[in-house]
C-alpha positions in Angstrom: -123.5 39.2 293.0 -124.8 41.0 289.8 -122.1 41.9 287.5 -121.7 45.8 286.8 -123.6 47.7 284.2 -121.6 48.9 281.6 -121.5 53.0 281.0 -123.3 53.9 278.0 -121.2 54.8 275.5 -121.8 58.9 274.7 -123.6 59.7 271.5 -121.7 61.1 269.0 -122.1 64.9 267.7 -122.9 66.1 264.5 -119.9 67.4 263.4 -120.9 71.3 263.4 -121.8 72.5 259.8 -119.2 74.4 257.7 -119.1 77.9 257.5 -121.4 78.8 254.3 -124.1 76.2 255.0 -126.9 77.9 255.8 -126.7 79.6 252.6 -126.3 76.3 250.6 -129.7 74.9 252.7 -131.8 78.0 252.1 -130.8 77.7 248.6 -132.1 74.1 248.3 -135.0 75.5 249.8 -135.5 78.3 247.3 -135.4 75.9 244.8 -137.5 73.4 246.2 -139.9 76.0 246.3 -139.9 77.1 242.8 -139.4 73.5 241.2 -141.9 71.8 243.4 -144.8 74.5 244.5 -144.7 76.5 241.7 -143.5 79.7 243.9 -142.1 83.0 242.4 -138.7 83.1 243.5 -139.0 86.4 244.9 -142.0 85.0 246.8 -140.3 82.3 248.1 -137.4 84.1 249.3 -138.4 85.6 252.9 -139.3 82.0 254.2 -136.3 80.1 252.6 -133.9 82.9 253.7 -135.1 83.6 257.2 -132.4 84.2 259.7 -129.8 84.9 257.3 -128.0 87.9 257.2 -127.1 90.3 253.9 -124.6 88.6 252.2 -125.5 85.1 252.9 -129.3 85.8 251.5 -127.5 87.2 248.5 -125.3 84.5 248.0 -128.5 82.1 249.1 -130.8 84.0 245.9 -127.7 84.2 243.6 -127.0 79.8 243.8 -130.7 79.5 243.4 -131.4 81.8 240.4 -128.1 80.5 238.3 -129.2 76.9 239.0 -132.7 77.8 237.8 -130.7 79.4 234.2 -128.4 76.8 234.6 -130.9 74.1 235.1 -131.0 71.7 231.9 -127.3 71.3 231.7 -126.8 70.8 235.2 -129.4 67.7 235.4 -127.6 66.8 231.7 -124.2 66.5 233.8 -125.7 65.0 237.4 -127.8 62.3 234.6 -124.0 61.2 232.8 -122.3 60.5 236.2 -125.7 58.0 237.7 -126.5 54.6 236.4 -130.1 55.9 236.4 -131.5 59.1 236.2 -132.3 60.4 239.7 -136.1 62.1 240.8 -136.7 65.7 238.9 -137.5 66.1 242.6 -134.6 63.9 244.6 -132.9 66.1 247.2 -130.0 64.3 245.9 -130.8 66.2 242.7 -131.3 69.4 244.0 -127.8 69.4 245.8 -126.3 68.3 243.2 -127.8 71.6 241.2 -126.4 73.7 244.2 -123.0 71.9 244.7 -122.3 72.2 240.9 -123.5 75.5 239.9 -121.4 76.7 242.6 -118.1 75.1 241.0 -118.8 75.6 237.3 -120.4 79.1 237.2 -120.2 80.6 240.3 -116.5 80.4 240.7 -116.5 78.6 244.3 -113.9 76.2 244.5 -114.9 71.8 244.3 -114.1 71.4 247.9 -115.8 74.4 249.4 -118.6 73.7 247.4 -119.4 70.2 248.4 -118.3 71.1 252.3 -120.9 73.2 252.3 -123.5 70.4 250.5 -123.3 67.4 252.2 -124.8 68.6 255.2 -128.3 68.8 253.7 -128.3 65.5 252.8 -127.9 62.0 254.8 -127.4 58.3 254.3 -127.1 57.1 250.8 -127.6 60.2 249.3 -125.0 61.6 250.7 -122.5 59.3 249.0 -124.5 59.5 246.1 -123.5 63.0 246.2 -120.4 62.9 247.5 -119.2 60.4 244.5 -121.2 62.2 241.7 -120.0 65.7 242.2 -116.0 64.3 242.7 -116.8 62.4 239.7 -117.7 65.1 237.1 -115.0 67.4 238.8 -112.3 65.0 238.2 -113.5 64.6 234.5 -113.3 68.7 234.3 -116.9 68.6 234.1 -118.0 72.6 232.6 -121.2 74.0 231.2 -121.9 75.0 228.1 -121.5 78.7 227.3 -125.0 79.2 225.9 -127.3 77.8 228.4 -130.1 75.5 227.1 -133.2 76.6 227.5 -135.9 73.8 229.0 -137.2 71.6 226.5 -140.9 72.4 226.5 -139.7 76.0 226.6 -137.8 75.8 223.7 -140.2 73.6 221.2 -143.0 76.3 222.3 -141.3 79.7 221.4 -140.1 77.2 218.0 -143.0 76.9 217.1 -144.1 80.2 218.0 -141.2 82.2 216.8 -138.3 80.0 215.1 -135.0 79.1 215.6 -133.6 82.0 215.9 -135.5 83.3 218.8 -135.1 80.3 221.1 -131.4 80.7 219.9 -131.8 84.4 220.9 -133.5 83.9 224.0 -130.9 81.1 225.2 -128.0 83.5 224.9 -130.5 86.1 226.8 -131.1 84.4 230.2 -127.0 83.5 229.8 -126.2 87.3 230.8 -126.6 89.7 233.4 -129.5 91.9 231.9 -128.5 95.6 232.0 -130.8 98.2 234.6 -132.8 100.5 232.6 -134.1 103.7 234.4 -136.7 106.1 233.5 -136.6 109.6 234.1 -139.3 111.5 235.8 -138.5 114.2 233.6 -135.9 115.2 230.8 -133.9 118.0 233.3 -133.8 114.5 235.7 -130.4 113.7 237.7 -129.5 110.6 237.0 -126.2 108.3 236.4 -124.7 108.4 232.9 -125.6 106.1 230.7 -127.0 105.3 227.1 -130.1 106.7 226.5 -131.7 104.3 223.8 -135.5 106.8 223.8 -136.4 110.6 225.5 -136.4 110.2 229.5 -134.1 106.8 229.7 -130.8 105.5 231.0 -129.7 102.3 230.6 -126.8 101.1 232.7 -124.1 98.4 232.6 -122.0 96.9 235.6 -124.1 99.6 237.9 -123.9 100.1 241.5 -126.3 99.2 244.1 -129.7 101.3 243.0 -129.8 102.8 246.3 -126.5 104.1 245.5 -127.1 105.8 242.2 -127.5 109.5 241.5 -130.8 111.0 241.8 -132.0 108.0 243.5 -133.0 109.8 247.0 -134.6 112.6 244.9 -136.9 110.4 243.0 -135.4 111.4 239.9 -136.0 108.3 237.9 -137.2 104.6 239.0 -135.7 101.3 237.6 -138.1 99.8 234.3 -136.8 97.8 231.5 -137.4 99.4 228.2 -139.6 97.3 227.0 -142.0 97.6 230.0 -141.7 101.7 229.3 -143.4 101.1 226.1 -147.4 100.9 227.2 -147.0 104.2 229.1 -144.8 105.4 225.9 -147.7 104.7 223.3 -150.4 106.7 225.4 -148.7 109.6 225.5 -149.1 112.9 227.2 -151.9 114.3 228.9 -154.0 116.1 230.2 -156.8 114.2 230.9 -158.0 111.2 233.2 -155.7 107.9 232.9 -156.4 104.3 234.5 -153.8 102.3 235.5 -155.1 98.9 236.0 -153.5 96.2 237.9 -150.7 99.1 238.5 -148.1 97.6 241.3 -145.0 98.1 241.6 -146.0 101.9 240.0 -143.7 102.5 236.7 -146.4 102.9 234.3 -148.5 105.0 236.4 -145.3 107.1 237.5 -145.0 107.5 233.8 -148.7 108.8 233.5 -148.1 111.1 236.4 -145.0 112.7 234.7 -147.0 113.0 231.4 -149.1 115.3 232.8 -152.5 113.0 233.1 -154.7 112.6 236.5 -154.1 108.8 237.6 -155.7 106.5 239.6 -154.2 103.5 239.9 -156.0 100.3 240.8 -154.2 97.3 242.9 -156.0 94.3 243.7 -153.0 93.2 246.6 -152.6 95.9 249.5 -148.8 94.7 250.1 -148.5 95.4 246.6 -149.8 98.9 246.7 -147.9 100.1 250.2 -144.7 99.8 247.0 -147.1 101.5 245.1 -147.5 104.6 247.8 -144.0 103.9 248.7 -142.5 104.8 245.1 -145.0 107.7 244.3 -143.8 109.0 247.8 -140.1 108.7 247.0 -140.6 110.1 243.2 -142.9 113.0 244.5 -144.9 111.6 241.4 -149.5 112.2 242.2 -151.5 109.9 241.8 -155.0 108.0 243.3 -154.6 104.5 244.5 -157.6 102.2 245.2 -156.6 98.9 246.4 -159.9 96.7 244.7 -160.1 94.2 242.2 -160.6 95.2 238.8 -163.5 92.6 238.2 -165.7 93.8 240.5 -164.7 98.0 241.2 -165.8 100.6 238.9 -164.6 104.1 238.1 -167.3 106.9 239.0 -166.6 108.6 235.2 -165.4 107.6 231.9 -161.4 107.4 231.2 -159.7 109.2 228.3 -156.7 107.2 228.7 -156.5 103.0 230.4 -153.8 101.3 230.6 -154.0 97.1 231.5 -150.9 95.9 232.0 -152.7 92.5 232.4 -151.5 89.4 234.9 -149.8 87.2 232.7 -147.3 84.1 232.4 -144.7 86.7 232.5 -142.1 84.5 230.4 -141.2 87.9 228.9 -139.2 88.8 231.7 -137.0 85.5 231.8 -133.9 87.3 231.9 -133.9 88.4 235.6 -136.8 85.8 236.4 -135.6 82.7 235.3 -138.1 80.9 237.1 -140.8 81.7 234.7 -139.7 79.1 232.6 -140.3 76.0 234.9 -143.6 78.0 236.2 -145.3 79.1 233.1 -146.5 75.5 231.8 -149.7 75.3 229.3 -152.5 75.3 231.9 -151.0 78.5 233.9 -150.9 80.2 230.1 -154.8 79.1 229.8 -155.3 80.5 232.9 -153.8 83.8 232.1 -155.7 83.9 229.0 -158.8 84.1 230.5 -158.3 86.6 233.0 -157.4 88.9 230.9 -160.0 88.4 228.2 -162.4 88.8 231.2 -159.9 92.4 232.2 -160.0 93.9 228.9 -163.7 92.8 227.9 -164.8 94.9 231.3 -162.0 97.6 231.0 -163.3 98.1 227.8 -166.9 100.0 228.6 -164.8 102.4 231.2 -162.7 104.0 228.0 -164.9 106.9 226.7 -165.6 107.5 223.3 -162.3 108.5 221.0 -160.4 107.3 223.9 -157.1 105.2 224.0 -156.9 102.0 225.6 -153.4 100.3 225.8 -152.9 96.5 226.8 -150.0 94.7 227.6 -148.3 91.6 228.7 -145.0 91.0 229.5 -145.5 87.2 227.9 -143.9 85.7 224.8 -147.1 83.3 224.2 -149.2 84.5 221.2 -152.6 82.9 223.9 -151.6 86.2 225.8 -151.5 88.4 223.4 -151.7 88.2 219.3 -154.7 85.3 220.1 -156.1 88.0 222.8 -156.3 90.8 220.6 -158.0 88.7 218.0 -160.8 87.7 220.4 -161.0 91.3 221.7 -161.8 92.9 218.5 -164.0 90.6 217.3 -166.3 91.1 220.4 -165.7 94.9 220.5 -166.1 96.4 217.3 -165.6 99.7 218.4 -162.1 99.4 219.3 -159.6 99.6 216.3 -155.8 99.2 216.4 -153.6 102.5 216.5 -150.3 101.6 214.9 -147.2 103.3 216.7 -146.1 106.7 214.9 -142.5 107.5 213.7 -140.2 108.6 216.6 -142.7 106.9 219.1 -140.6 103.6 219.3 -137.0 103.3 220.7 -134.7 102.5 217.5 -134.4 98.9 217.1 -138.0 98.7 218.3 -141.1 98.0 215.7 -144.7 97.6 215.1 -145.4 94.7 213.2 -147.9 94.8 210.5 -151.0 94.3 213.2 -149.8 97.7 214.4 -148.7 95.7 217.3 -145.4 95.4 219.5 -143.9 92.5 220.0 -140.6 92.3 221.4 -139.2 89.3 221.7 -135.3 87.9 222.2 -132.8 89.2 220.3 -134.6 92.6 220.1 -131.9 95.2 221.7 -129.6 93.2 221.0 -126.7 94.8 220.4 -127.6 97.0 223.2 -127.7 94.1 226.1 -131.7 92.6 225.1 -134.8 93.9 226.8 -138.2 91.8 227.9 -140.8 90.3 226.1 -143.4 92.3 226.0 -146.5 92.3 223.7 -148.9 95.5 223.4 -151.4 97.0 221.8 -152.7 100.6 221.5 -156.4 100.7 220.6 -158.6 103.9 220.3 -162.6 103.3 221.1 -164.6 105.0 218.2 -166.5 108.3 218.6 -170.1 108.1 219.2 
């Protein structure tokens, strides 16, 4: 007689994940994506986020962009707690980065932080984790209060720039920028606030944008300072004005309210539905062709251009932290020579005596002092047009190019703006 079989034993369940989890793994996706592919964080964030609801893709976007200004000092930390230093791209790592930042800047408490952690990663790794995170906990682990910016960062803007700007722009990306609006005109509603040039708010601890006043009457739109500067140097129309390369819409909404006849060129047509969308909600006119600049043409010379080229964007650092660990030496050679090729074509569609403005929101000279160099020794007819008095915001100056550079630690006592680099040049008469 054959003995009986023995009942399989039941396989056990994965304990279900903690509330908050979800979160935690689209946040380890988010920065997987900008770490590892080189995404835009904004970019990234529809895929990494999908199925979340409001505040959970908040929180998910919040973990990921701290841990991106946070990053150096959190790997410094997970590097003092492991015998040897982990992958740059270990998940082990990468939890750590969300586990920690949770706990040390975020103000989530050790044992909700971790809960919610070890779920997204198994085996070793998660002991690994388990045992690193409880280690620097237990030693009162803490950041520093000036975040250090990454090393290649910080040994190209000092040489660049000096001390004092790396120092500057490490205590930048440490706080929350303040929202600047600009004003479609100067009778405007809009929130009180300080107003650091004509037709500009700036706003501290503000509500939700949607929220503000004048928002739903298209009163103002949301535009660092800095990036109101281009629009700013052209000036008032009338006349025919070129936005090039114009998406999301601030500069050529401030065209529009100037008084000049836009058309505003976008290469990407998602990018120019926001385009239509905040001309619609500003009541603001303007023509918007969705081509690329390199191979469209406009049927009559322009009295006014404006390239507001494709750059590095490490100027904007502050509220897109990721540009740091995206913007490494061959993107910025890239960059370079799109634009040289942007302006060197612009540059025949500006009519005689007309203004052509270019800017970058990029803190690498390659993008713009180096540019401007190149540009004018190939165009001769093009000549630098120094910023008049009262044309800058006070704290804001041309340096002796007749350039604007703003770099960190300009504003500061005001709460910082971008990076920005631009140039106003006028085309010689015939």
């Amino acid at each position: 007689m054959l003995p009986s079989a023995k009942p399989h034993a039941a396989p056990k369940r994965r304990p279900a994940d903690p509330p908050g989890t979800a979160a935690r793994r689209a946040a380890l996706r988010l920065l997987d994506a900008v770490l590892r592919r080189g995404d835009p964080l904004e970019a990234a964030l529809p895929a990494a986020t999908r199925g979340l609801e409001g505040a959970d893709r908040g929180l998910a976007h919040a973990i990921a962009a701290e841990a991106l200004r946070r990053l150096p000092d959190l790997d410094a930390l997970i590097d003092s707690a492991t015998r040897q230093p982990l992958p740059e791209d270990a998940k082990a790592r990468t939890a750590l980065r969300v586990a920690l930042v949770q706990t040390l800047a975020l103000g989530t408490p050790p044992h909700a932080a971790i809960a919610t952690v070890l779920p997204l990663v198994d085996g070793g790794p998660r002991k690994l984790v388990h045992g690193v995170f409880g280690a620097l906990t237990r030693a009162g682990a803490v950041l520093p209060e000036v975040p250090s910016l990454p090393l290649a960062v910080a040994e190209r803007w000092r040489a660049n720039w000096g001390d004092a700007v790396v120092a500057a722009g490490a205590a930048a990306i440490a706080a929350p920028p303040p929202l600047d609006l600009t004003l479609a005109s100067p009778a405007a509603a809009a929130p009180e606030g300080v107003s650091l040039a004509p037709d500009h708010r700036r706003l501290v601890d503000a509500a939700p944008v949607t929220q503000l006043n004048g928002y739903a009457e298209g009163a103002w739109w949301v535009q660092d300072i800095a990036a109101s500067l281009p629009a700013r140097l052209i000036g008032r129309g009338p006349g025919r004005a070129l936005d090039l390369c114009a998406a999301p819409g601030g500069k050529t909404m401030q065209l529009a309210a100037a008084g000049w006849d836009v058309t505003a060129l976008e290469i990407a047509p998602s990018r120019a539905a926001r385009l239509h969308e905040n001309l619609a909600r500003t009541r603001l006119p303007a023509t918007v062709v969705i081509a690329d600049a390199l191979d469209w043409s406009p049927s009559e010379p322009m009295d006014a251009l404006l390239l507001d080229a494709p750059c590095s964007a490490t100027g904007i650092f502050r509220r897109h932290p990721e540009v740091l660990y995206r913007a490494h030496a061959g993107l910025i050679k890239e960059m370079a020579a799109l634009q040289a090729r942007l302006l060197d074509r612009a540059a025949a569609w500006v009519r005689p005596g007309g203004c052509l403005v270019y800017a970058t929101c990029s803190l690498e000279p390659e993008e713009g002092e180096e540019q401007m160099k190149r540009f004018l020794a190939d165009n001769p007819d093009y000549a630098v047009v120094p910023p008049k008095a009262g044309e800058l915001p006070t704290g804001i100056e041309a340096n002796s190019d007749g350039y604007v550079r703003t770099l960190p630690g300009t504003l500061a006592d005001v709460g910082g703006c971008d990076g920005f680099f631009i140039a106003r040049l006028v085309r010689a008469s015939a």
